[in-house]
Structure formats: C-alpha cells, structure tokens
N, C-alpha and C positions, 0 to 999 in steps of 0.2 A: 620675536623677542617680547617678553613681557612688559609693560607699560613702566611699570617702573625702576626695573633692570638697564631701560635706554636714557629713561631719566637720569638716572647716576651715571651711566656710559659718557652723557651731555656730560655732564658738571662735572667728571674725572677729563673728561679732555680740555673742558674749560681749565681747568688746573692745571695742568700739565702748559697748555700754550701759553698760560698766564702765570707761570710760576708761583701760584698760592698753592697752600695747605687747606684753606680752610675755603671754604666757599659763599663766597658775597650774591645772594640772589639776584639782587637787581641789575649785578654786571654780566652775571654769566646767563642770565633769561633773556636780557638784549645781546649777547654776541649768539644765545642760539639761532635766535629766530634771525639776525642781521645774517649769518653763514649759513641758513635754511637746516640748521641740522634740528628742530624744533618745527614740526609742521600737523598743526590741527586743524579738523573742522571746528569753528566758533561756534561758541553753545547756540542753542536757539532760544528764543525769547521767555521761551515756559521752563527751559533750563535756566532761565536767567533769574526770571520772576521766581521759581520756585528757593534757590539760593538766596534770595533776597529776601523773602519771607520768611523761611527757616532764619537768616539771621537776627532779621525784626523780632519772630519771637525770643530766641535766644537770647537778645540783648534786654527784653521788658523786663520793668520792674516798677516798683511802686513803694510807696514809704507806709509801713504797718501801725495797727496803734500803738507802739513801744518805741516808736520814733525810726525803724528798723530799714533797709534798704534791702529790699525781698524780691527773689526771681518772680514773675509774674508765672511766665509759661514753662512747663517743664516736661520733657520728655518722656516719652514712657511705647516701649515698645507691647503690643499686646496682639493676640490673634484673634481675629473675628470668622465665624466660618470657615474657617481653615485658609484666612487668609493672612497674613503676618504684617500688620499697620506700625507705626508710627508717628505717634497723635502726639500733641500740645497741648497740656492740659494747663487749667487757670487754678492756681493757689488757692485764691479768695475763694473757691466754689467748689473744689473737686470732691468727693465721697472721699472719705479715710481710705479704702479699699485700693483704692487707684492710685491715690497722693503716698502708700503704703508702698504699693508695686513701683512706681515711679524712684522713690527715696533709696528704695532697694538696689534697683538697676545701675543706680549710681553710686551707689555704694562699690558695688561692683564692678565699675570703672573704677574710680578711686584703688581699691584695691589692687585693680590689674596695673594701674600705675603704679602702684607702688612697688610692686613686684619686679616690673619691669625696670624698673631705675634703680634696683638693687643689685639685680641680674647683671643692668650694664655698670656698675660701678664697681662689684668685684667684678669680674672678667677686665674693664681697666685695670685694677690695683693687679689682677695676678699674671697682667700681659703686656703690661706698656713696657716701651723701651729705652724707658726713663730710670725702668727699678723702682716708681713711686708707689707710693701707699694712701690716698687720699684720704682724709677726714673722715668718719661715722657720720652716719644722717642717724636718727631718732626718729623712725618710723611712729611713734607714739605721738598722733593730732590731737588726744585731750586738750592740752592746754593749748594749744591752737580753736578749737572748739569752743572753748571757754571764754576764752579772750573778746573774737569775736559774739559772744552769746551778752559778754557784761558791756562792751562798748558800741556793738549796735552795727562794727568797722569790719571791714573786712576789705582785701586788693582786688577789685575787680575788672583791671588793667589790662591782664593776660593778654597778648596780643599771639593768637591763633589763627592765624591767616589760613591755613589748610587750604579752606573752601574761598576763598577771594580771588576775585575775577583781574584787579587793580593789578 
C-alpha cells in the first residue's frame, strides 16, 4: 500500500475510534505509534542534518538597505550534466540569470497553489452536503504585492511543518 494511502487509513481510524471529523495530529500520531499501527525506521543522522539545513536555509534572512526583511537563500532547481540539483542560492550575490530562474520556479509554485485551492473550493461549493456556497477569493496578489513593497511587512509565520521531525 502506498505510503501515504496508510497514512490517511491511520488518521480515518483514528477518527472513527475517537469520534472526531476532523483530525488533531498530535493525538492521533501518539495513539498510532502507542497501538503500533505507525512503524518507521528513524531517519538517519545525514537525513537529519540534511532537514535541518534545508530548514536553516529556508528560514535566512537579513534586513536590506530599504530597511526590508529579505529571504537570504532561495531555491532554485537546475541540471548540471544531466544531473537535476537543487541549490541555495544567496540574494546579496547571485547573477540576475539564476536569481531570474529561481523567481520563476516560484512563481510557479504560487501559481499551482493557486490553482489548486480553487480547484478544492469549487468542488467544496458544488459537493458539500451542507448545500453551501463559500465566499470568492481574489486570486488578484497585486495589492498584496504592493502592500508588502510600500511597508517593507509581510506574514512570515506560516507554520509548515511538512518536513518536521518534532
């Protein structure tokens, strides 16, 4: 069975024995592993380190001369020799070429989120069995964009666990 087809098999039986809808991670990860239905090998040390480094950069940043609160290191997947990397590159220094292909890729994320949470918010509005209709979102970031561009502010709170060990 697929890795993450058993994950949701977990947390739908978590639910089910625990009578919730909606699912509370930090209960139903302690009753997997407590009823063994949750059984991994623990990463190893260079899997550990490597996570923690990708975090580390991910989280750099540094204050610009506009007083600005700026990613340091930025992603950017590229091929070398025909082999397909994923480097960190540093703001303060990187060639336009690169800082260019980086801005892109992410762009491209962005985008596919957006899509993606369009996708799942009609399919809610034209399937729930509630009859609801949810509110319009404004896919239009301009003045989001802007905002952030004249106050220097932006939410960089996001709490994305994905990749956390905790």
């Amino acid at each position: 069975m697929e890795f993450n087809a058993r994950m949701n098999d977990i947390m739908r039986e978590w639910q089910i024995e625990h009578g919730f809808d909606a699912v509370d991670i930090d209960a139903a990860s302690a009753w997997a592993v407590e009823t063994k239905r949750y059984q991994r090998k623990p990463p190893t040390m260079e899997q550990m380190c490597k996570q923690d480094m990708r975090r580390a950069l991910q989280q750099s940043h540094y204050i610009d001369p506009q007083g600005n609160k700026v990613k340091t290191k930025h992603a950017v997947k590229i091929e070398i020799k025909g082999e397909q990397l994923r480097l960190y590159i540093d703001i303060r220094d990187s060639k336009p070429d690169i800082m260019q292909k980086s801005f892109s890729q992410n762009w491209e994320r962005i985008g596919n989120d957006v899509k993606r949470h369009s996708i799942d918010k009609q399919s809610y509005d034209n399937n729930n069995h509630f009859g609801a209709t949810l509110d319009s979102f404004d896919y239009d970031f301009n003045q989001h964009a802007e905002d952030a561009r004249m106050s220097g502010e932006y939410d960089d709170n996001f709490d994305d666990d994905v990749e956390d060990l905790d």
